[in-house]
N, C-alpha and C positions, 0 to 999 in steps of 0.2 A: 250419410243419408242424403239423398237427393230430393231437389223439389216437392215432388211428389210424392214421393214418403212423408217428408213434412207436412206438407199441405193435409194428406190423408189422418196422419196422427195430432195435426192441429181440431181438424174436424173433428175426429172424434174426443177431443178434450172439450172442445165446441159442446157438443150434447151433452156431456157428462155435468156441462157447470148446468145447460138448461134443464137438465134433470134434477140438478141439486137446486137450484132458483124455485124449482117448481115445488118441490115435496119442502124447502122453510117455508113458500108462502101458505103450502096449504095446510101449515101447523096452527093450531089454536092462539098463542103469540109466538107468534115468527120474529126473527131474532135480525131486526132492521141493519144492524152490521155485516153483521156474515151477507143479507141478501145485497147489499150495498159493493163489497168486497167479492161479492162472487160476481155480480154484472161488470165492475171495474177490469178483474181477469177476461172475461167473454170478449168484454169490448177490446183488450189491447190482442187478445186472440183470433180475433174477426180482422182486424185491420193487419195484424201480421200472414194471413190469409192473403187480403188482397192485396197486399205489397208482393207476398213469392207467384200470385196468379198474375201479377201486373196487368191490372185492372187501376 
């Protein structure tokens, strides 16, 4: 898999967690771990992003 591919399949893992951040918080009690654990993922996936964009 090349850069690009990567990058492209990071992104879309990228949206998948924002999507899952978004529908715990907008649960009645949302489950502070999980949304804890799923930014934790985003964040080391955002930055593996800009390390293969070298930015």
């Amino acid at each position: 898999m090349g850069h690009k591919d990567r990058i492209v399949s990071l992104e879309a893992r990228h949206h998948e967690l924002e999507e899952a951040i978004n529908a715990q918080t907008a649960r009645p009690h949302p489950n502070e771990d999980e949304i804890h654990s799923l930014k934790k993922e985003k964040l080391r996936i955002k930055d593996e992003i800009s390390t293969l964009s070298g930015v």
